[in-house]
TORRO-502399 format. One record per residue: residue number from 1; x, y, z of N, C-alpha, C in turn. Coordinates in nm, 4 decimals. Example, Ala and Ser with C-alpha at 12.3 -4.5 7.8 and 13.67 -1.06 7.14 Angstrom:
<recs>
(rec 1,(1.3190,-0.5690,0.7800),(1.2300,-0.4500,0.7800),(1.3200,-0.3300,0.7800)) (rec 2,(1.2850,-0.2250,0.7080),(1.3670,-0.1060,0.7140),(1.2900,0.0030,0.7870)) 
</recs>
This chain:
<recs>
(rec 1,(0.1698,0.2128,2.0522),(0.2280,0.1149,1.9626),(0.1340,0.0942,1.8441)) (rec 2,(0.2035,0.0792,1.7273),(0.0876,0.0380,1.6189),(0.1263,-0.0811,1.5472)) (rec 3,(0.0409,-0.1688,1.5587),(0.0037,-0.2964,1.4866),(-0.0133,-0.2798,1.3681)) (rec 4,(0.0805,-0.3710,1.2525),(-0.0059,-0.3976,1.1097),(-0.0191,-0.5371,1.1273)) (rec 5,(-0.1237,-0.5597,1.0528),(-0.1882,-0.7131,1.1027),(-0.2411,-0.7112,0.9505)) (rec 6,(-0.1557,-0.8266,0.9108),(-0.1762,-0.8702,0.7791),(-0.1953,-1.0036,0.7869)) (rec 7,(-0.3570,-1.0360,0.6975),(-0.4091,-1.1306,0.6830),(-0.2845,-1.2198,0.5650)) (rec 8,(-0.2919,-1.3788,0.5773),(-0.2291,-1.4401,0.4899),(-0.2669,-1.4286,0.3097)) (rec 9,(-0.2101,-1.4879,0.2696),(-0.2611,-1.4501,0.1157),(-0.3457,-1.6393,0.1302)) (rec 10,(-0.4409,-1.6079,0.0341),(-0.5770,-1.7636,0.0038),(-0.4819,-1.8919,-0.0248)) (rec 11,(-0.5270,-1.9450,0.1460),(-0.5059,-2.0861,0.1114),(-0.5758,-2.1457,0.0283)) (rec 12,(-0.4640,-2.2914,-0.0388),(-0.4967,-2.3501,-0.1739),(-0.5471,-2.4702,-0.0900)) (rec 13,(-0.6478,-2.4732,-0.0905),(-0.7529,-2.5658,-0.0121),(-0.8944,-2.5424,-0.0739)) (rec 14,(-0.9496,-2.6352,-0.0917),(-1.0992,-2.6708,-0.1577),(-1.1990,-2.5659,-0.0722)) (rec 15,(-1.3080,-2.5139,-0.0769),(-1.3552,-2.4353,0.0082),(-1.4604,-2.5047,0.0691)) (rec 16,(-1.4616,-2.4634,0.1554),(-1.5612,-2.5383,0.2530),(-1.5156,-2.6286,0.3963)) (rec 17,(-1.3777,-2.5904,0.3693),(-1.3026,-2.6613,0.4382),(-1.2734,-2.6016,0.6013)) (rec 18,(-1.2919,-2.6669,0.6765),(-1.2430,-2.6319,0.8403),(-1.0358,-2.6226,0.8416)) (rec 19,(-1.0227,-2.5339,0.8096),(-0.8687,-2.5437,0.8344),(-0.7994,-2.4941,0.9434)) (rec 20,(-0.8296,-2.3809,1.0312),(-0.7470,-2.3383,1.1592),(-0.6163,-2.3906,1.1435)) (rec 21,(-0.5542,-2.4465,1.2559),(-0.4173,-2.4987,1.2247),(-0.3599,-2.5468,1.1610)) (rec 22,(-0.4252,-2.6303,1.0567),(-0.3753,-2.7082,0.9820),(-0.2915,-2.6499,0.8835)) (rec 23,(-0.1708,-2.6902,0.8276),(-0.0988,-2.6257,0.7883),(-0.0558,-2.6756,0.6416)) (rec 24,(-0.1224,-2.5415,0.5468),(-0.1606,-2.5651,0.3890),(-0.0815,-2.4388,0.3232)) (rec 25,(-0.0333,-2.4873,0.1764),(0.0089,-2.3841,0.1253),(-0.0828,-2.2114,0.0858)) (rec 26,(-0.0308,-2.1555,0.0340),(-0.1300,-2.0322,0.0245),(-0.0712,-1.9882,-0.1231)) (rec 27,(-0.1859,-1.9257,-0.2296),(-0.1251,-1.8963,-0.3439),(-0.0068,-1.7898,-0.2932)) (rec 28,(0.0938,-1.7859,-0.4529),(0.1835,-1.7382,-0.4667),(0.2030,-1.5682,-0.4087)) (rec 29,(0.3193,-1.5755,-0.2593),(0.3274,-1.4070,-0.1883),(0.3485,-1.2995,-0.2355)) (rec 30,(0.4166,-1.3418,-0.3704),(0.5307,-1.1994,-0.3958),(0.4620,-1.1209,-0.4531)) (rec 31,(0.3041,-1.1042,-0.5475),(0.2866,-0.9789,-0.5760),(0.1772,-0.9098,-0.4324)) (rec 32,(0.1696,-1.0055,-0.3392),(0.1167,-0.9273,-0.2086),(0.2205,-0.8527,-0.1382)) (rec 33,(0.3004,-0.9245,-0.1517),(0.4444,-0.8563,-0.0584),(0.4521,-0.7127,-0.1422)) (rec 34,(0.5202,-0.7036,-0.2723),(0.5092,-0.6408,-0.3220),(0.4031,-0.4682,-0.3077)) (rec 35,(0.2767,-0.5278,-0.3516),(0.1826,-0.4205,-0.2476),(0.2232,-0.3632,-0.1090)) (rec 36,(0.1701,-0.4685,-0.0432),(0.2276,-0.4425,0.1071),(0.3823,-0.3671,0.1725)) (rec 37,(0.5016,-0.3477,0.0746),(0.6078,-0.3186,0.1223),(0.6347,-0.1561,0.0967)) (rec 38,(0.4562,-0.1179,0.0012),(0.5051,0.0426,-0.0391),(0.4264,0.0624,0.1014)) (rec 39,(0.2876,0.0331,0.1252),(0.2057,0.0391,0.2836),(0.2922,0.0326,0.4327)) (rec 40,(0.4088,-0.0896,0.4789),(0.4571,-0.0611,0.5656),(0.5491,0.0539,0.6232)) (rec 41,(0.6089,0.0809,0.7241),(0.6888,0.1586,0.7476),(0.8136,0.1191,0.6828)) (rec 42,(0.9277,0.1714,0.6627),(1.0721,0.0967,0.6590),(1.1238,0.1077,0.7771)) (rec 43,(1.1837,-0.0710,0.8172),(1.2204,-0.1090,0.9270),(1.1235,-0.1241,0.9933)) (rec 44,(0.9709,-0.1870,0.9619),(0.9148,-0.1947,1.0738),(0.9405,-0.3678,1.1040)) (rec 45,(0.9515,-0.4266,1.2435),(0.9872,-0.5489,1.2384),(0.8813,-0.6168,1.2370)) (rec 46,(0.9005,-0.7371,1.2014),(0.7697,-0.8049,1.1564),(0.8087,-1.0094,1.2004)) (rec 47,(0.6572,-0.9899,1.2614),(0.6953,-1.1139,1.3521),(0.5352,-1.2221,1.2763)) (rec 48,(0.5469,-1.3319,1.2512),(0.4278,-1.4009,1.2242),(0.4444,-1.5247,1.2768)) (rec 49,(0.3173,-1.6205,1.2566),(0.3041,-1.7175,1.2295),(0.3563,-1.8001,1.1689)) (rec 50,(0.4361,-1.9085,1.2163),(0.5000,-2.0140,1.1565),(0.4146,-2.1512,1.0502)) (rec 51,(0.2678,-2.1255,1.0080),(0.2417,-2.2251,0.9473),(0.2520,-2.1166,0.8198)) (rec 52,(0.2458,-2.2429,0.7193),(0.3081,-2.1934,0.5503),(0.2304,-2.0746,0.4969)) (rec 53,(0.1275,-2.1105,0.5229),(0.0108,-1.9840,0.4187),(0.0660,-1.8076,0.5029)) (rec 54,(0.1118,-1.8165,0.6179),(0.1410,-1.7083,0.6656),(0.3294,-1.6263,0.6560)) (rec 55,(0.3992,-1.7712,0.6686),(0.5071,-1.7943,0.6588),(0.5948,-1.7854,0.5621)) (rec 56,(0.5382,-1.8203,0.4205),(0.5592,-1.7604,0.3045),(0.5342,-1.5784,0.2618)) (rec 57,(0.4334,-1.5414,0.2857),(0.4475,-1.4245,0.3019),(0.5314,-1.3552,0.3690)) (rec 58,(0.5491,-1.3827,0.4949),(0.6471,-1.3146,0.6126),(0.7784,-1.3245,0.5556)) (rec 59,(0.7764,-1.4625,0.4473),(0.9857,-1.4520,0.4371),(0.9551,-1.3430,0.3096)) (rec 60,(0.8656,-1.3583,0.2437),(0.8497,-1.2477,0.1210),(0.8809,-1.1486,0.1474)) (rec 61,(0.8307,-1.1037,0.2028),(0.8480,-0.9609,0.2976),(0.9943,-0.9035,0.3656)) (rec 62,(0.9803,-1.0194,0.4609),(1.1208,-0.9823,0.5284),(1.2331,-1.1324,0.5640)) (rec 63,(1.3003,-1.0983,0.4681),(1.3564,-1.2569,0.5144),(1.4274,-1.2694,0.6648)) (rec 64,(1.4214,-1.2149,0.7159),(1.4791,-1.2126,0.8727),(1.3677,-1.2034,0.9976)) (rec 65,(1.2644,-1.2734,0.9385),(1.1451,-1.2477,0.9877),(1.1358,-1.2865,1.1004)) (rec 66,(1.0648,-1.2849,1.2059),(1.0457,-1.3536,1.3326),(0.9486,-1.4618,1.3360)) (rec 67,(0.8968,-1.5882,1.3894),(0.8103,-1.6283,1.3829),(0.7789,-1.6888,1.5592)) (rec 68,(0.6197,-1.7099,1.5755),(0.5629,-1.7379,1.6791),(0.4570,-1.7882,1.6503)) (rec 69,(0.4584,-1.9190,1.7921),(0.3362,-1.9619,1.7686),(0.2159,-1.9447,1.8131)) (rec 70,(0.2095,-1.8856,1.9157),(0.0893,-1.7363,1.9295),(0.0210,-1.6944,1.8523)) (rec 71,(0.0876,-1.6843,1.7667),(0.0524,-1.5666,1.6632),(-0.0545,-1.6925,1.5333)) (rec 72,(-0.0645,-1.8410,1.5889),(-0.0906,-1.9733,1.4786),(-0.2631,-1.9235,1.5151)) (rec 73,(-0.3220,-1.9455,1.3858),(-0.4594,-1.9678,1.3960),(-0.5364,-2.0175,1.5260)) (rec 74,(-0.6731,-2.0227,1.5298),(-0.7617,-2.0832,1.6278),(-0.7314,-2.2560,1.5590)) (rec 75,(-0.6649,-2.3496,1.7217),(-0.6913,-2.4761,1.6391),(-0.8417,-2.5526,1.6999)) (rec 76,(-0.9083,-2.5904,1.5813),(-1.0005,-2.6901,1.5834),(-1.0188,-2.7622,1.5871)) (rec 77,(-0.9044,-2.8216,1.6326),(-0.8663,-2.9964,1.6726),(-0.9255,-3.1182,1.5708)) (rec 78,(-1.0327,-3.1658,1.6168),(-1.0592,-3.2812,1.5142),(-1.1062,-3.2503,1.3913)) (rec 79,(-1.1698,-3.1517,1.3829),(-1.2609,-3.0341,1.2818),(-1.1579,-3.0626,1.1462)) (rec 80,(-0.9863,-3.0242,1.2088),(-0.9457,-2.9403,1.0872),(-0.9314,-3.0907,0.9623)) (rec 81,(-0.9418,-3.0163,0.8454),(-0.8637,-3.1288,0.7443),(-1.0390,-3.1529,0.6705)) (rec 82,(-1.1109,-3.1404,0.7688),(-1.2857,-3.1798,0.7831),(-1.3672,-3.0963,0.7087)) (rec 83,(-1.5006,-3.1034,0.6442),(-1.5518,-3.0104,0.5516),(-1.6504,-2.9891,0.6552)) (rec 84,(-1.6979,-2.8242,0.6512),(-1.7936,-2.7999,0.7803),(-1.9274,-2.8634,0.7461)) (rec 85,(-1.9486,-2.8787,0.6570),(-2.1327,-2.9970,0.6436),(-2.0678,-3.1635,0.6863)) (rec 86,(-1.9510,-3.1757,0.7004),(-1.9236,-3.3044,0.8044),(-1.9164,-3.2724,0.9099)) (rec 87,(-1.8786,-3.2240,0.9993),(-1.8906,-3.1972,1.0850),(-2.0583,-3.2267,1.1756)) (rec 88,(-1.9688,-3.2580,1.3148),(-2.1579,-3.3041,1.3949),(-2.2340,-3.1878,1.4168)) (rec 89,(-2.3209,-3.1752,1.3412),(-2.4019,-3.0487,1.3768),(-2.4586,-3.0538,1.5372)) (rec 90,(-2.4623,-3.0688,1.6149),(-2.4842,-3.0557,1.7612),(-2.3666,-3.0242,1.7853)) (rec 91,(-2.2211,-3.0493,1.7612),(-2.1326,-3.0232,1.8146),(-2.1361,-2.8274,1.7461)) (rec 92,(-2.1392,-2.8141,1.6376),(-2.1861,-2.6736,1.5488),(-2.2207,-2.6066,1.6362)) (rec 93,(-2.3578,-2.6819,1.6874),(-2.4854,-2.5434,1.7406),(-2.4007,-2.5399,1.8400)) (rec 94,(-2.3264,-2.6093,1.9535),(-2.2961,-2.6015,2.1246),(-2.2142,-2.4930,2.0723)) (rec 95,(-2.1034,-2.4834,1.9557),(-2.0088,-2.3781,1.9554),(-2.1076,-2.2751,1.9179)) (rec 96,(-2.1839,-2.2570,1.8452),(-2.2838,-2.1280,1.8089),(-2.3371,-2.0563,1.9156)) (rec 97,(-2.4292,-2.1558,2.0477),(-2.4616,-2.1238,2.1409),(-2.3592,-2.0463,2.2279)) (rec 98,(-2.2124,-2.1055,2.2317),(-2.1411,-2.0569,2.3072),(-1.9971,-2.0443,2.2635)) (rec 99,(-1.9777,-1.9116,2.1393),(-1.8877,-1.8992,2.0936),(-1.7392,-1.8736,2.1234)) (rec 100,(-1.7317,-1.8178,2.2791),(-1.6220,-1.8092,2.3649),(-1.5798,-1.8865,2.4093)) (rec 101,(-1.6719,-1.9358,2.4439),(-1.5944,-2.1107,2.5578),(-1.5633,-2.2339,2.4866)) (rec 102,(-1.6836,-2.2544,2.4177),(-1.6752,-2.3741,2.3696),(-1.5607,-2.4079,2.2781)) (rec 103,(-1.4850,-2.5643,2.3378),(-1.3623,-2.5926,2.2823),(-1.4301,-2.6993,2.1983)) (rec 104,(-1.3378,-2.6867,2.0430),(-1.3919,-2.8248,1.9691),(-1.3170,-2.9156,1.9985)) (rec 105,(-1.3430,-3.1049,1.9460),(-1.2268,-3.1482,2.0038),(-1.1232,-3.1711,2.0136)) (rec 106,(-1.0497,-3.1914,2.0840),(-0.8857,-3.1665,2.0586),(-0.8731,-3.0529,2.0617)) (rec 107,(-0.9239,-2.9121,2.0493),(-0.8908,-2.8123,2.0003),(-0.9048,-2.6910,2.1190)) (rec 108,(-0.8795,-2.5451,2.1124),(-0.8933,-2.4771,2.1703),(-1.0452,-2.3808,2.1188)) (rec 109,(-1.1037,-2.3137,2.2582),(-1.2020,-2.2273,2.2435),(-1.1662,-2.0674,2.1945)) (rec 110,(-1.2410,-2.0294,2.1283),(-1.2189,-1.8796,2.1402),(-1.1303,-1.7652,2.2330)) (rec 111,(-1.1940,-1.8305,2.3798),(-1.0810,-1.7137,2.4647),(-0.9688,-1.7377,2.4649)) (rec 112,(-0.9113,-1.8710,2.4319),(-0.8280,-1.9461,2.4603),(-0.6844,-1.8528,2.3970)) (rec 113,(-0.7687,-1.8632,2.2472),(-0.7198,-1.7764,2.1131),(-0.6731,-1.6338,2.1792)) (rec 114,(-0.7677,-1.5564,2.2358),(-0.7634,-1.4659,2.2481),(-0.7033,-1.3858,2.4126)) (rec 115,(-0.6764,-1.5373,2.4428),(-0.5672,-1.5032,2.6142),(-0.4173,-1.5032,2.5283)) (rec 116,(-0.3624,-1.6574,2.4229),(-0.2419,-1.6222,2.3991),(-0.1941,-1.5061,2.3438)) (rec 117,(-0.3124,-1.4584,2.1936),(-0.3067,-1.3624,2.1587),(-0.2382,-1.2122,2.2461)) (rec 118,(-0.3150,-1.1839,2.2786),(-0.3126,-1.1023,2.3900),(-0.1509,-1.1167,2.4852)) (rec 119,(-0.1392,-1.1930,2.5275),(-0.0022,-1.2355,2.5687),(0.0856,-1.2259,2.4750)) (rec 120,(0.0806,-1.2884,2.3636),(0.1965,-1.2422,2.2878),(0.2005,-1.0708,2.2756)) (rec 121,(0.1182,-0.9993,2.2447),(0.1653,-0.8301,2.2514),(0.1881,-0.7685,2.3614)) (rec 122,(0.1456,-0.8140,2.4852),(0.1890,-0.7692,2.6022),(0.2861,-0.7740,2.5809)) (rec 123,(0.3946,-0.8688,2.5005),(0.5590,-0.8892,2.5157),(0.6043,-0.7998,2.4426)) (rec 124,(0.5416,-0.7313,2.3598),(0.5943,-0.6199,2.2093),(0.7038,-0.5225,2.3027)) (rec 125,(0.7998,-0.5206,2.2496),(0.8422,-0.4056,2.2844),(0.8844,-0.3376,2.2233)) (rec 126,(0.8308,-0.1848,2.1594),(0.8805,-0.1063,2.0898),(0.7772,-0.0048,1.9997)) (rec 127,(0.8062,0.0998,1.8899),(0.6653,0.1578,1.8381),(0.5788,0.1117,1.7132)) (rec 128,(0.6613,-0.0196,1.6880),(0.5350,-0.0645,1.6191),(0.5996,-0.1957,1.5206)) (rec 129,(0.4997,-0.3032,1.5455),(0.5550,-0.4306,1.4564),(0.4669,-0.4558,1.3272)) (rec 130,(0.4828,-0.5381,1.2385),(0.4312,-0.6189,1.1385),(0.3916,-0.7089,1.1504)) (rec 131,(0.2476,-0.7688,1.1605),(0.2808,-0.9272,1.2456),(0.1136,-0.9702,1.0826)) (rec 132,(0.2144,-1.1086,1.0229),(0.1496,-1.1638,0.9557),(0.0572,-1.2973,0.9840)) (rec 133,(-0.0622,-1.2591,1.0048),(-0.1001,-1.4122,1.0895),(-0.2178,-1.4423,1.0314)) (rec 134,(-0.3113,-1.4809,1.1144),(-0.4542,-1.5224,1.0280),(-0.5467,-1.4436,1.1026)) (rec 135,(-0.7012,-1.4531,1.0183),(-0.8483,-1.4212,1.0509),(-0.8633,-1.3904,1.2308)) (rec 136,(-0.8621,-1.5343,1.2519),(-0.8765,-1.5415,1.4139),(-0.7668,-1.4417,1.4985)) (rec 137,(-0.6705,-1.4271,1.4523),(-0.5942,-1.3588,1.5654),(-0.6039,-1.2073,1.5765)) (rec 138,(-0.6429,-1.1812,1.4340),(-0.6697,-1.0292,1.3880),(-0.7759,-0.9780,1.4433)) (rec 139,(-0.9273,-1.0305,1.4604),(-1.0402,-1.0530,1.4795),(-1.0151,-1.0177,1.6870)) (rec 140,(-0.9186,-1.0987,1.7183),(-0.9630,-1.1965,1.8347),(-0.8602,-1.0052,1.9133)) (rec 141,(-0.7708,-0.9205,1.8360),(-0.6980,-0.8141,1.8647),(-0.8075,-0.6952,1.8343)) (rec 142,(-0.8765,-0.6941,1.7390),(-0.9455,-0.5792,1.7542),(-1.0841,-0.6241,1.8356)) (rec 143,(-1.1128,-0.7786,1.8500),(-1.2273,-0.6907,1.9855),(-1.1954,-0.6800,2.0927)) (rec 144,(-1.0955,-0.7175,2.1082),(-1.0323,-0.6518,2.2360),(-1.0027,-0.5226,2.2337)) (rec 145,(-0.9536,-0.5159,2.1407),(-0.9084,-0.3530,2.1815),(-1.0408,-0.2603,2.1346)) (rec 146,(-1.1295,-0.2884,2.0608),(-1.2141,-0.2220,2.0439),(-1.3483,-0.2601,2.1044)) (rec 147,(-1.3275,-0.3359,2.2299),(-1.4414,-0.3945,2.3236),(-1.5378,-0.4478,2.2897)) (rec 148,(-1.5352,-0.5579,2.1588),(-1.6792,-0.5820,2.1285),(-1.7142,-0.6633,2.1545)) (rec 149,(-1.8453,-0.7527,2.1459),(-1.8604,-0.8828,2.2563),(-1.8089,-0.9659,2.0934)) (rec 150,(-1.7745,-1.0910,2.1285),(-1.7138,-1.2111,2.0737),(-1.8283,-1.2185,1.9473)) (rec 151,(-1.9672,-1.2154,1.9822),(-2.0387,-1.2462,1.8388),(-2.0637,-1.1421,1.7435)) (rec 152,(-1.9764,-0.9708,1.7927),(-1.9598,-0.9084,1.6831),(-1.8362,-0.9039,1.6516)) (rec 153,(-1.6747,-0.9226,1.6893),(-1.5361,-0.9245,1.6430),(-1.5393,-1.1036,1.5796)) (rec 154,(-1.5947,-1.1651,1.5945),(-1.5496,-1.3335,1.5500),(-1.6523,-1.3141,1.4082)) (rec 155,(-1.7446,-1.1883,1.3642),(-1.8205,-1.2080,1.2065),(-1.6750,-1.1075,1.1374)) (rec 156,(-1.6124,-1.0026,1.1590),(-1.5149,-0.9112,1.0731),(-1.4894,-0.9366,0.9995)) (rec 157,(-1.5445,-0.8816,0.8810),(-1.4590,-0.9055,0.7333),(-1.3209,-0.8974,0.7218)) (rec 158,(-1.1962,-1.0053,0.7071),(-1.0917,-0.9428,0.6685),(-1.0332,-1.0352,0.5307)) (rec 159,(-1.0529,-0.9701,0.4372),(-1.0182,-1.0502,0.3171),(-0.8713,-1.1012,0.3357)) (rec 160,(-0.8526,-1.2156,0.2688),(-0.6942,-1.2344,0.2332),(-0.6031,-1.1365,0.1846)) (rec 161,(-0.4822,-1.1656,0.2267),(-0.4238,-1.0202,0.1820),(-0.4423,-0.8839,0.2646)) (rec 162,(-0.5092,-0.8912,0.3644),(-0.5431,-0.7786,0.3819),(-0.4552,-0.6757,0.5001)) (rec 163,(-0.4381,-0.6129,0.5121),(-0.3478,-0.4600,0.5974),(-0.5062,-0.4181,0.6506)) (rec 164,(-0.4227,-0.4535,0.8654),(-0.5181,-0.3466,0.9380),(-0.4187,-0.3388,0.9934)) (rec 165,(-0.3986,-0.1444,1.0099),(-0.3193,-0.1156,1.1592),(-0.4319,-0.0866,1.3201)) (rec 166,(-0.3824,-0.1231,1.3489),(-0.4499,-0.1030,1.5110),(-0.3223,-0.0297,1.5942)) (rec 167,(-0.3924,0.1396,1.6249),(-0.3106,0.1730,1.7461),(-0.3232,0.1564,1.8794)) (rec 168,(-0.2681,0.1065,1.9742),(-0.2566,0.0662,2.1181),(-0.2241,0.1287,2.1898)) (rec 169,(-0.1378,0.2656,2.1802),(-0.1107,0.3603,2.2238),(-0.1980,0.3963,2.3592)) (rec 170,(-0.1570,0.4097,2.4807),(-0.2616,0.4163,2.6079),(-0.3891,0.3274,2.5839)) (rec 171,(-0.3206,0.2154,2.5220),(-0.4765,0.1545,2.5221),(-0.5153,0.1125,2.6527)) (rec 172,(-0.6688,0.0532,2.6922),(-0.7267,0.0128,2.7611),(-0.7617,-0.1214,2.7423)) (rec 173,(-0.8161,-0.1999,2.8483),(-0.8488,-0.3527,2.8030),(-0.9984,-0.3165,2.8113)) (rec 174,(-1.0708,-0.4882,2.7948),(-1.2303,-0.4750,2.7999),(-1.2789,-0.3948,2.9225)) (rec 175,(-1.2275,-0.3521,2.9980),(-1.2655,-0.3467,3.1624),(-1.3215,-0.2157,3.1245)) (rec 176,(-1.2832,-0.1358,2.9997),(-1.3302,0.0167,3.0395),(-1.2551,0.0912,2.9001)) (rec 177,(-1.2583,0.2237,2.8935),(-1.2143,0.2898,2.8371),(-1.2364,0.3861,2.6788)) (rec 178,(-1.1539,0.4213,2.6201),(-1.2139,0.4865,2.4527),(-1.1854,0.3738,2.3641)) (rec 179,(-1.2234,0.3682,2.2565),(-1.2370,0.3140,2.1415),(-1.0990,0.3665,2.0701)) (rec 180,(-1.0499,0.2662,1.9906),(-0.9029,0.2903,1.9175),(-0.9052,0.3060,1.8150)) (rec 181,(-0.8306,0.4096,1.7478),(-0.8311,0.3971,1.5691),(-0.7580,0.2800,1.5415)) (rec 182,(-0.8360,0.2837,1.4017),(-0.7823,0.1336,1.3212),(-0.8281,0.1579,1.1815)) (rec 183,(-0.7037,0.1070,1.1083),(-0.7870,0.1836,0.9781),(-0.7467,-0.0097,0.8916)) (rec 184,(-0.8161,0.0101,0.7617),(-0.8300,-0.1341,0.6788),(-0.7594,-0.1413,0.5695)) (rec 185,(-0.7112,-0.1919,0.4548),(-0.6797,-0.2089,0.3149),(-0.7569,-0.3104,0.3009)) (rec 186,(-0.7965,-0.3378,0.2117),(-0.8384,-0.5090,0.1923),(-0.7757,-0.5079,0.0983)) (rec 187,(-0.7953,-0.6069,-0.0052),(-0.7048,-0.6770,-0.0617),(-0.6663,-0.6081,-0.2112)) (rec 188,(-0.7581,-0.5404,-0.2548),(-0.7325,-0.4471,-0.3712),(-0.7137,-0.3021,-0.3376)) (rec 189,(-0.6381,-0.3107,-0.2258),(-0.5892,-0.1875,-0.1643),(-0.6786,-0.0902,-0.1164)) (rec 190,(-0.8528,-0.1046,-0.1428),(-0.8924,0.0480,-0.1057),(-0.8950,0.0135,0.0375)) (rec 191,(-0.9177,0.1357,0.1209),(-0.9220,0.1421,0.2488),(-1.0149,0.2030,0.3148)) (rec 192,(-1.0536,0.1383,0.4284),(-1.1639,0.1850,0.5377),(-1.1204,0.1927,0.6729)) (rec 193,(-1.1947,0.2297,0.7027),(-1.2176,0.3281,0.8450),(-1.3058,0.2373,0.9263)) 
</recs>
């Protein structure tokens, strides 16, 4: 099966900001869509995230789009809305110390992200979807599939805008196995490996 996993286009939010779930507009989709619609397959179906910054893109794209909430950012519970130098720095370091587990409050931990994740594609059925979502879910799919521990898949560059396919094809989970191709666009189209 092959995954395109397209990052949202830049939420219009002040920077510095803790946003995960919180649900903010994102600049204007259509000249990303645009890009993005010579890159996909035709007819590939395409399922995202129901908050706006992702959601706008997805109807850009395909107005018959699917949406899930699986597919919604890591939420950070009290964090979001919050600028990260507010935030309690002891509460910071406990998540630094322990980037998998540790839940912020109100909010979910890393694996947490990365059990629904995971569950939602177990359900895929077919040779290959579009799924428009955010950082965390993209991140939280290739170290899984590409086995890496949590404090090297949770740094991944993926600019806004951005096209990764991931093939799954006989994939394997963490337990064992080969390494998967996956190739990148970022956001001014060049591409990596």
């Amino acid at each position: 099966m092959q995954l395109f996993l397209i990052r949202h286009p830049r939420p219009l939010l002040a920077p510095g900001v803790c946003y995960g779930q919180l649900d903010v507009d994102a600049e204007d989709p259509e000249p990303l869509a645009a890009r993005l619609r010579s890159l996909l397959p035709v007819g590939t179906p395409l399922i995202a995230s129901p908050l706006r910054r992702a959601r706008a893109l997805a109807e850009a794209l395909q107005p018959q789009a699917l949406f899930d909430r699986r597919l919604m950012e890591i939420d950070f519970g009290e964090w979001e809305g919050r600028r990260w130098e507010h935030i309690d720095r002891a509460l910071l370091d406990a998540w630094a110390a322990d980037l998998r587990h540790f839940i912020p409050p109100g909010g979910e931990s890393v694996a947490m992200l990365q059990a629904r994740v995971l569950d939602f594609v177990a359900g895929l059925r077919g040779q290959r979807f579009a799924l428009v979502t955010h950082a965390g879910v993209i991140r939280a799919l290739l170290g899984h599939w590409r086995q890496l521990p949590v404090s090297e898949w949770s740094q991944l560059t993926l600019d806004f805008g951005s096209l990764t396919r991931l093939d799954v094809d006989g994939a394997t989970d963490q337990r064992g196995g080969t390494g998967l191709p996956f190739s990148h666009v970022d956001d001014a189209g060049r591409a990596a490996t």
